[in-house]
C-alpha positions as CSV (number, residue, x, y, z in Angstrom):
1,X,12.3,-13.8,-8.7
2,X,12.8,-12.1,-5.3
3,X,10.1,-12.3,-3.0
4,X,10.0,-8.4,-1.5
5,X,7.6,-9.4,1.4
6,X,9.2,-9.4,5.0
7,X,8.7,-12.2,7.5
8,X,6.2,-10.4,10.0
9,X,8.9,-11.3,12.6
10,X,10.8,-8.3,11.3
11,X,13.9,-10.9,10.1
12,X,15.1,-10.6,7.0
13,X,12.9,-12.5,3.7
14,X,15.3,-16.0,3.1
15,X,15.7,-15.5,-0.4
16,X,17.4,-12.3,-0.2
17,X,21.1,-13.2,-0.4
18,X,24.0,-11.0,1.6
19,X,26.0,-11.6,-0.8
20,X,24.6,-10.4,-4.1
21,X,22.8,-7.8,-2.3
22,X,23.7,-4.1,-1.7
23,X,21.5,-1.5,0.8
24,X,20.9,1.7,-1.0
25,X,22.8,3.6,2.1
26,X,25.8,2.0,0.4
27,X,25.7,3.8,-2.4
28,X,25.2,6.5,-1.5
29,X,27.8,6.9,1.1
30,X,30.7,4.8,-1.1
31,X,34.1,4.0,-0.2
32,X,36.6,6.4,-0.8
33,X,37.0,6.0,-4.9
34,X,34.0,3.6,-5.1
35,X,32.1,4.0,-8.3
36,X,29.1,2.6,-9.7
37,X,29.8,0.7,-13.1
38,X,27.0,-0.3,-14.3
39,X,22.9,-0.3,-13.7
40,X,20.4,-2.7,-14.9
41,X,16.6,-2.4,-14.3
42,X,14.3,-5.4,-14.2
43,X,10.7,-5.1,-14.3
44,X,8.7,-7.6,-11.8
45,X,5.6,-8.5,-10.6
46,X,5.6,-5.9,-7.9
47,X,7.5,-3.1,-10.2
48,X,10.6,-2.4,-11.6
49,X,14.0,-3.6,-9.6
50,X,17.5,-2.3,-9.8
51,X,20.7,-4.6,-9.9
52,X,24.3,-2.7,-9.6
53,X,28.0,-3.8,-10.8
54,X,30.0,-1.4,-8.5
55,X,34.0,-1.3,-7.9
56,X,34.3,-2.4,-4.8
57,X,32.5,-5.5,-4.4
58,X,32.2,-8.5,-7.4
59,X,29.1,-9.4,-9.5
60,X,25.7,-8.0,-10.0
61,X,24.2,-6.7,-7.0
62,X,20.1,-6.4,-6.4
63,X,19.8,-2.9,-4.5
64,X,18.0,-3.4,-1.1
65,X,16.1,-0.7,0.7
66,X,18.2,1.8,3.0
67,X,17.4,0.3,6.4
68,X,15.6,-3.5,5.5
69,X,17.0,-6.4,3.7
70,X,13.9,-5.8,0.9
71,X,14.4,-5.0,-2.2
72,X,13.9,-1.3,-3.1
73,X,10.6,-1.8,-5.5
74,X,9.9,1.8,-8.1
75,X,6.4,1.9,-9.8
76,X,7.9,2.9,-12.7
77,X,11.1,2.7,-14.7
78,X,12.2,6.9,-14.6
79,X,11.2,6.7,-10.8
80,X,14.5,4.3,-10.9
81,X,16.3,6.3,-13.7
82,X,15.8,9.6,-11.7
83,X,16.6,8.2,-8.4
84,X,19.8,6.2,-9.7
85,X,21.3,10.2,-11.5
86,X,19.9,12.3,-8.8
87,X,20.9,10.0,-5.7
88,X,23.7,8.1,-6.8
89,X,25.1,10.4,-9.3
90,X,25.5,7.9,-11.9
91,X,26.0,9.2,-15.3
92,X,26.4,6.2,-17.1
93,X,24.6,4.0,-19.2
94,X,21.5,1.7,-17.9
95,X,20.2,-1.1,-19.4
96,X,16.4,-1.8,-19.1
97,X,15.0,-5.6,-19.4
C-alpha cells in the first residue's frame, strides 16, 4: 500500500514512484489523441484510490493529486466514478476491487 502522508519537508512521500504514477492535471490536459483505456479503483485504509492504463505511457498508473506527488484519496467509490466521467470524460468500463 501507498502511504498518502507527505514528508512535512514538503518533498515528495518515497514510496510514491514517478514512474507508475500519473498527476491528475495529466489527464485532464492529454496529449493530442491520448485516451484513457482503462480505470480501476482500489479501496484503502484512507479511502478508495484510482489506478489508470492510458495510451501514451505503459502500465497501470496510480493517479496523483493535481499539484503534489500524493495520491488523490475519494471517500467513496461514485466520488471516484463521477469525477473519473465528469473530469476525464471517460466512458468506459471500471473495475472496482
Amino acid at each position: 500500500m501507498i502511504d498518502s502522508r507527505a514528508p512535512k519537508s514538503g518533498k515528495p512521500a518515497n514510496d510514491v514512484d514517478a514512474e507508475r504514477s500519473i498527476r491528475d492535471r495529466q489527464l485532464t490536459t492529454r496529449p493530442a489523441g491520448g485516451v484513457i483505456e482503462a480505470v480501476r479503483l482500489r479501496l484503502g485504509q484512507d479511502g478508495w484510490r484510482m489506478f489508470v492504463r492510458v495510451s501514451w505511457r505503459p502500465g497501470e498508473l496510480l493517479v496523483l493529486q493535481r499539484s503534489a506527488p500524493i495520491p488523490k484519496v475519494y471517500k467513496t467509490a461514485d466520488n471516484a466514478i463521477q469525477h473519473c466521467r465528469e473530469r476525464y470524460e471517460y466512458a468506459g468500463a471500471i473495475v472496482v476491487d
